[in-house]
C-alpha positions in Angstrom: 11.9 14.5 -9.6 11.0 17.9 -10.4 8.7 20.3 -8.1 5.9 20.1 -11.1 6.1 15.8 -11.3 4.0 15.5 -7.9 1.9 18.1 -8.6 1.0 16.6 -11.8 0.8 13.6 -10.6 -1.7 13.7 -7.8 -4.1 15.9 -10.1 -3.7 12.6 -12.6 -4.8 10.6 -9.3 -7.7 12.9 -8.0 -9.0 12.9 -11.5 -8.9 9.0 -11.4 -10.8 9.3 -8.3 -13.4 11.9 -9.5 -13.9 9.6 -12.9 -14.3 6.2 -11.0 -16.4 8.4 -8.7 -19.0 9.8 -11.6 -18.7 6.1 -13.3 -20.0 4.6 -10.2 -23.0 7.2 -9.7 -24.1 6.8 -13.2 -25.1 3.5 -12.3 -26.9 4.4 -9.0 -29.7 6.1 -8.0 -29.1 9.7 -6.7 -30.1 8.2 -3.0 -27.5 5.5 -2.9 -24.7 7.7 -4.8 -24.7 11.3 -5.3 -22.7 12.2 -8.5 -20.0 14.8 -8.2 -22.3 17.4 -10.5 -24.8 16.9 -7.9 -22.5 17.2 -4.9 -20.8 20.5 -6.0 -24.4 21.6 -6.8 -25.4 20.8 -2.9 -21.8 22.5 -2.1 -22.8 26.1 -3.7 -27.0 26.3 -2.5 -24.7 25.5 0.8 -22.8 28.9 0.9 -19.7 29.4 1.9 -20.9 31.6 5.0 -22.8 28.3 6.3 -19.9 26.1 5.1 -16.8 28.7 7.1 -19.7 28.4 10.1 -19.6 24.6 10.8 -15.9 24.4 10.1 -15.1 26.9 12.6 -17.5 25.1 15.2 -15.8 21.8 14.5 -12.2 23.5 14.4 -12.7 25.2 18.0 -14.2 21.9 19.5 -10.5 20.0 17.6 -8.5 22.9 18.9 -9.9 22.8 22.4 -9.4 19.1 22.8 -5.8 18.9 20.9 -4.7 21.7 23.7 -6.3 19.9 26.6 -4.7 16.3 24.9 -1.4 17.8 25.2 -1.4 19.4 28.1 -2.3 16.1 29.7 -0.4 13.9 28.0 2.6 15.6 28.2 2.0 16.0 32.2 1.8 12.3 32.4 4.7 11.7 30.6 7.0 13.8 32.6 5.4 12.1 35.5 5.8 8.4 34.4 8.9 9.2 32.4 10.6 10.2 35.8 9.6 7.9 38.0 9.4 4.3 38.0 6.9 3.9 40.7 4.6 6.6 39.1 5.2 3.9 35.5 4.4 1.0 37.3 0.8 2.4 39.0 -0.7 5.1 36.3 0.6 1.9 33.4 -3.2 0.7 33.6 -4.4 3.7 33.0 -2.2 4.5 29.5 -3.3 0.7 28.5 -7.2 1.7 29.1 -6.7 5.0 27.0 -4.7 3.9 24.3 -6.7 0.6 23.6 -10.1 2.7 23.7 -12.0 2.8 20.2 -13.1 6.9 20.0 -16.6 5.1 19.6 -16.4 4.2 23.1 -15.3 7.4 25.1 -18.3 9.2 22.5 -20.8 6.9 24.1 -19.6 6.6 27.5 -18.7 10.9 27.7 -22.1 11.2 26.0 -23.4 9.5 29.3 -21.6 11.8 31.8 -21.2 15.1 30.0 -24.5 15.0 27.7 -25.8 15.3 24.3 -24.0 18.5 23.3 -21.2 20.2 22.1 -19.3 20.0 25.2 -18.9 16.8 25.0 -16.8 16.5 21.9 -13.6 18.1 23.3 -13.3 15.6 25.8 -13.3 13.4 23.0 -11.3 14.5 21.4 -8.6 14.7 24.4 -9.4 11.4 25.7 -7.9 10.2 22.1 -4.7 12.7 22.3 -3.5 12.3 25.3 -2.0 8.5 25.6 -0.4 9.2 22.1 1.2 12.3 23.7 1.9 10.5 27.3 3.7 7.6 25.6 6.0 10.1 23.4 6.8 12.3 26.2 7.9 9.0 28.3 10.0 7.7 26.3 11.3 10.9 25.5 12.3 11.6 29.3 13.7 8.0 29.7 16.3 9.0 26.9 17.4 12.5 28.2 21.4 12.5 28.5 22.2 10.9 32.2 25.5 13.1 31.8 23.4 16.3 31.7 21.2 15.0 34.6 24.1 14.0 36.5 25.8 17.3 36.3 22.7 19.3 37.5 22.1 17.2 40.0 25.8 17.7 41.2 25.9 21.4 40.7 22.8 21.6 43.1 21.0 23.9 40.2 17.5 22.1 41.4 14.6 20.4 39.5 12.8 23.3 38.0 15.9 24.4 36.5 16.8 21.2 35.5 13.3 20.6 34.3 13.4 24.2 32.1 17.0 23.9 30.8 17.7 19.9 30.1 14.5 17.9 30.4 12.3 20.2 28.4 14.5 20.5 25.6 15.6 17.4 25.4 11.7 16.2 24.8 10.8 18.9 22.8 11.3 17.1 19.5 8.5 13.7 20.6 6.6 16.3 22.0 6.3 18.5 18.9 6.0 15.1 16.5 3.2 13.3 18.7 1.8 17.0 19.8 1.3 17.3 15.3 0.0 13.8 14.6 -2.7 14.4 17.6 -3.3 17.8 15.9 -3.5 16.3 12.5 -6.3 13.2 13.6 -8.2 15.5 16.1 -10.4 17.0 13.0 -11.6 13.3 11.9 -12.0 12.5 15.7 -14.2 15.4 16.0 -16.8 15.3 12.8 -17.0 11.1 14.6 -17.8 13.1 17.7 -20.3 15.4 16.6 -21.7 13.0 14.4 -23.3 11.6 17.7 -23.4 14.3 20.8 -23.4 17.6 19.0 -26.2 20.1 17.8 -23.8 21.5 15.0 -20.4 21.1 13.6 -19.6 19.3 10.1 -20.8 16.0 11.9 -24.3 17.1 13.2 -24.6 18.6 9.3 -24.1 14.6 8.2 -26.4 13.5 10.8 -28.8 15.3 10.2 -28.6 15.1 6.1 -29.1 11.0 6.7 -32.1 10.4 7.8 -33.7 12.5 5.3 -32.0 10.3 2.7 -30.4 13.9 1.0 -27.8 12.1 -0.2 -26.3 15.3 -2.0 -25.7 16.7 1.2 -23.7 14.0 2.8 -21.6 14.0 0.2 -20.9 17.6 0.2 -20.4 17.7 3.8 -18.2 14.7 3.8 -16.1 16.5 0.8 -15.5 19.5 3.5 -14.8 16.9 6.2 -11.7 15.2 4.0 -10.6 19.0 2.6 -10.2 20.4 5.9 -8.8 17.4 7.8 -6.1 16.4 4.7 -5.1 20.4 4.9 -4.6 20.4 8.9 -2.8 17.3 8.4 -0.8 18.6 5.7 0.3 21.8 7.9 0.6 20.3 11.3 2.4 17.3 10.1 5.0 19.5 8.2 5.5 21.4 11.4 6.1 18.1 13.3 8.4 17.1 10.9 10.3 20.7 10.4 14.1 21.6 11.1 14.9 22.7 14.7 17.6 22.9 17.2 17.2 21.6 20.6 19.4 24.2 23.2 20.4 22.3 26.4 21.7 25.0 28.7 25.0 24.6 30.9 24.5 24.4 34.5 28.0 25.2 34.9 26.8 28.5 32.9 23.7 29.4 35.7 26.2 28.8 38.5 28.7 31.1 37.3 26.4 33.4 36.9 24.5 32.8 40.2 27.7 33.8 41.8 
């Protein structure tokens, strides 16, 4: 298949969309189903300095919560990964996270943190870290005993081995769960903000609904799926990317230690 067949082919199925879409408004009041006219109308009187605003306050909140997500979930998952005992007591805990609807941890960290911005972060970590913690475990319970063996025999120590077999050897889960969290955490946010935030793509949605300005819901919503289908699109395509994993020699360090 050529480079120009796709390309064709999903502007063939986006106009399908759009002409289902404008088929279906044509038979429904503006309030029930805002035509695409009307929503890229609603897009322009938006602006694209308001628009750029509320996707930057929505991408910080994602950003911030994907890092912390990580962080966390990779920290687990060297933990767990390592030890059996450490498996066995924190298991509970990766079973409450990973079984939690989003809804949930936005209502119960609406209750601890508060109605505001601050609270979508933790949302949005809350929802990264088990995919990141069960990754990185299973990861570290298939690093190569032979390396682990001869580090532990050359007496290099655990940071090293840590740095130079371990790390490495996870780095692929890591960067494929560490992509997928990335890609979801936009969608997981706009849910968020939807609910405990002042502003953001979510609190625009929010607060378009009530007034029944159905124009604007749609428009938001259409910046909603083009900046979460772009993030996935480039963070996926990093996850899935060449690369070499480099597992250094102990023999190597202790040659050179002496």
């Amino acid at each position: 298949m050529t480079s120009a067949r796709p390309i064709l082919l999903v502007t063939i199925g986006v106009a399908a969309l759009v002409a289902v879409w404008a088929l279906v408004a044509s038979r429904q009041p503006t309030v029930v189903v805002a035509s695409p006219a009307e929503t890229v109308e609603r897009l322009i009187d938006l602006g694209l300095r308001d628009i750029g605003a509320e996707m930057w306050r929505t991408g910080w909140r994602a950003l911030r919560g994907t890092v912390a997500g990580v962080a966390l979930g990779m920290a687990l998952g060297l933990v767990t990964g390592r030890s059996s005992s450490a498996d066995w007591v924190l298991r509970p805990l990766r079973a409450v996270l990973a079984g939690a609807p989003p809804i949930v941890a936005v209502v119960l960290i609406a209750i601890w943190v508060g109605l505001d911005g601050d609270a979508t972060p933790w949302v949005v970590a809350v929802a990264a870290t088990p995919l990141v913690w069960i990754s990185v475990h299973e990861a570290v319970r298939d690093v190569d005993p032979d390396l682990l063996e001869m580090a532990a025999g050359l007496h290099v120590g655990t940071p090293w081995t840590l740095r130079h077999v371990t790390l490495p050897s996870i780095a692929p889960a890591l960067r494929a769960s560490g992509a997928y969290a990335a890609a979801n955490a936009y969608r997981i946010t706009i849910m968020a903000e939807l609910f405990v935030s002042p502003d953001g793509i979510g609190a625009r949605i929010a607060r378009a609904r009530p007034s029944l300005d159905t124009p604007a819901v749609y428009a938001w919503a259409l910046v909603a799926v083009a900046a979460a289908l772009v993030l996935e699109a480039v963070t996926l395509r990093a996850g899935r990317s060449p690369h070499r994993v480099s597992v250094g020699s102990p023999r190597v360090v202790v040659r050179q230690q002496a």
